[in-house]
N, C-alpha and C positions, 0 to 999 in steps of 0.2 A: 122237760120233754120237748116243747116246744122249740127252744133254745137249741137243743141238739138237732131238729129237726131243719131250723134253718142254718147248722152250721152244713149239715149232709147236703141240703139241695144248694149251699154255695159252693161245696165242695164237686161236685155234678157240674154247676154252671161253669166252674170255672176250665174243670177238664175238657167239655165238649166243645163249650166256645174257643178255645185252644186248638181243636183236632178240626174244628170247620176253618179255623181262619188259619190253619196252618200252610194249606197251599196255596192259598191267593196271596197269603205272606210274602212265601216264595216266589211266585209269581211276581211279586212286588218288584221283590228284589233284586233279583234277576235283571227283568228289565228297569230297574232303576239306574244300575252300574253299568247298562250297556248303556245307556240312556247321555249317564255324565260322563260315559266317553267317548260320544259322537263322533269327535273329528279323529280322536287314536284310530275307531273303528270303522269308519267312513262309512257311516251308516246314512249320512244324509247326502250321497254321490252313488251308491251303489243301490240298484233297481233290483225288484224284485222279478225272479225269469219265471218262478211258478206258474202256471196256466191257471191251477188251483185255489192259486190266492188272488190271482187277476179277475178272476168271474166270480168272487166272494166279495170284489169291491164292486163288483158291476164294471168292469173294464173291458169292456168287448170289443172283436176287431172292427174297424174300419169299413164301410162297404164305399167309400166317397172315394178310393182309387183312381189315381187318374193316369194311364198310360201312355209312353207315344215309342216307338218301336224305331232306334237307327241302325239298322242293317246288322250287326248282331248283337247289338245293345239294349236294354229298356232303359229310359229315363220315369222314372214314377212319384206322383208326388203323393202323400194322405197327411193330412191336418197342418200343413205347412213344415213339412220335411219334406225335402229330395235325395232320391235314392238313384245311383245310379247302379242297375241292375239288383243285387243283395247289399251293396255298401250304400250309406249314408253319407249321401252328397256335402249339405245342407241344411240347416233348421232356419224357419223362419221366412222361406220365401214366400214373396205375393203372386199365386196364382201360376201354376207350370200351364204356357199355352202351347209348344209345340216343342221339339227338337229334330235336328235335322243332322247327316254325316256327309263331308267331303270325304279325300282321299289324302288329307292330312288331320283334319280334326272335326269334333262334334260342337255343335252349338247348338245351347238351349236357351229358348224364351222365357222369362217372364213378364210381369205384368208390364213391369219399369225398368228391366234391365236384360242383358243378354250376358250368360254365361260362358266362357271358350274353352270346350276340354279339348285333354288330348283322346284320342282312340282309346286308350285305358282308363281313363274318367278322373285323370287328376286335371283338376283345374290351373289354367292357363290364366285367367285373365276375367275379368268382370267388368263391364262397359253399362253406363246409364243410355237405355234407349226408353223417352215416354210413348204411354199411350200404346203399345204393341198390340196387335189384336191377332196376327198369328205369323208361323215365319215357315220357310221353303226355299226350292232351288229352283234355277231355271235352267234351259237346256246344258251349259257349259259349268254346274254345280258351280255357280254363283249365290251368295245368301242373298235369298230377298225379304224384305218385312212387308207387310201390312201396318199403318198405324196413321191414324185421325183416317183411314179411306183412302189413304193413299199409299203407293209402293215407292222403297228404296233399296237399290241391290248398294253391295260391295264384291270390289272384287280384288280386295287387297287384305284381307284376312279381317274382317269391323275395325279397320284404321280410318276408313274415310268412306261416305255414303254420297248417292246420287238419285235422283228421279227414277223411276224405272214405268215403264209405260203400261198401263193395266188390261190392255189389247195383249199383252206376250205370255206366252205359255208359262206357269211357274207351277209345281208340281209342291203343294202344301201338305203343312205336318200334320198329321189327322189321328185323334187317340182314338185306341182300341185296347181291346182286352187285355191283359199280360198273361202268362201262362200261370195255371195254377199253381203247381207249386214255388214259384217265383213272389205270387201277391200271398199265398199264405205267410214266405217268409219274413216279403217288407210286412204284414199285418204283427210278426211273433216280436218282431224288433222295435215296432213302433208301440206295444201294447206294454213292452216291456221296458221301456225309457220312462214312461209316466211315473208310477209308486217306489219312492223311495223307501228301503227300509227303514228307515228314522219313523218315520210314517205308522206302519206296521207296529214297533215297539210303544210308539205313544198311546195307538188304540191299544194295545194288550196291556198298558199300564194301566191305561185309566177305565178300562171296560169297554169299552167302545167297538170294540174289533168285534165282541158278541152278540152287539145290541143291546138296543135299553133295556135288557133283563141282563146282561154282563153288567152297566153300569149300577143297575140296582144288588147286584152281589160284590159287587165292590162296595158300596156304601154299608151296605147289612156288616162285611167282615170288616170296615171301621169301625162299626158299633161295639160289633164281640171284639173286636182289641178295646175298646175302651171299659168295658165288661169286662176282659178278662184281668187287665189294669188294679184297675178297682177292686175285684175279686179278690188276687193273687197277694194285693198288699192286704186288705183286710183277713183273708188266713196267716200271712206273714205276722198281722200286728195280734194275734189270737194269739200263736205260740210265742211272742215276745213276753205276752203278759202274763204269759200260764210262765214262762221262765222267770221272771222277774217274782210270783210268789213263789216261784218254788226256793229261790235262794232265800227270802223275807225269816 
């Protein structure tokens, strides 16, 4: 009696632990095989645009915005990207201090360097200027700098710089707001550069993407496959041996 009773409740363990570890299995699996083919799937280059899964990592937009307005342009920078207006200038610049437009192109400051677009925002040209502290035009839209406290115009497109007297009127690039729906956009693009899905797939393999009660369900449904292991071959080796006297 006894005997029959623990074949019953192995035959119990081994069904249910089966039917619990059956979707995390799958789950497994799943992403195991998107997993080991990364680079076929380019899952480690391609970001995640969901809003949904950005605010489930704690990925929130930006409020460090920084604007400067040239005549119908914005230049904006957030976490060291530059955007000109919705496109993406840039990654990686030090510090956007100002930008300014002539009647042939735009230039933008940074901390160490000066940018030269054309009116459409492809870039022309990238020059090392140290020390910058902000840039502007004077009365004939000459560029003048600021830098160590002192000015330097050019009036030869940033080919060549000179003294410029800090008595003369120069009309400085000064940030302000961008318009709403412009800073949501750079906020949707910059939020969504971050989390690769490679990213994504690792937490949902290993638990992680639920929190530490995903990763403790992922470890319980190792146990029941090792349970169920062990189970499925000792009722396998039961009916081997019930066959082996049945032939005797």
């Amino acid at each position: 009696m006894k005997k029959n009773w623990f074949w019953r409740f192995l035959y119990k363990l081994h069904r249910y632990t089966g039917l619990f570890s059956a979707l995390i299995l799958i789950m497994l699996a799943v992403t195991g095989i998107a997993l080991n083919h990364t680079e076929d799937l380019e899952l480690d280059s391609q970001m995640v645009q969901s809003p949904t899964l950005l605010d489930w990592y704690s990925i929130k937009p930006s409020h460090k915005l920084k604007s400067f307005s040239t005549k119908n342009h914005w230049l904006t920078e957030v976490n060291q990207q530059l955007y000109f207006d919705h496109t993406l200038l840039s990654k990686n610049i030090k510090d956007l201090l100002g930008a300014v437009a002539t009647n042939d192109f735009i230039v933008v400051a940074l901390k160490d360097s000066l940018l030269l677009l054309s009116l459409q925002g492809e870039l022309i040209e990238q020059t090392t200027f140290e020390s910058i502290q902000n840039i502007g035009l004077d009365f004939q839209q000459n560029i003048v700098i600021k830098s160590n406290n002192s000015h330097f115009i050019s009036q030869d497109g940033l080919i060549s710089w000179d003294s410029y007297p800090k008595n003369k009127l120069v009309t400085w690039s000064n940030a302000s707001a961008a318009p709403q729906p412009l800073s949501q956009n750079i906020n949707h693009q910059f939020r969504s550069s971050i989390l690769p899905i490679e990213r994504v797939m690792l937490d949902i393999h290993s638990g992680r993407f639920f929190g530490y009660f995903g990763v403790i369900i992922v470890d319980i449904s190792g146990v029941f496959l090792i349970i169920l292991v062990l189970s499925g071959c000792a009722v396998w080796l039961k009916h081997k041996f019930r066959g082996l006297k049945r032939h005797k």
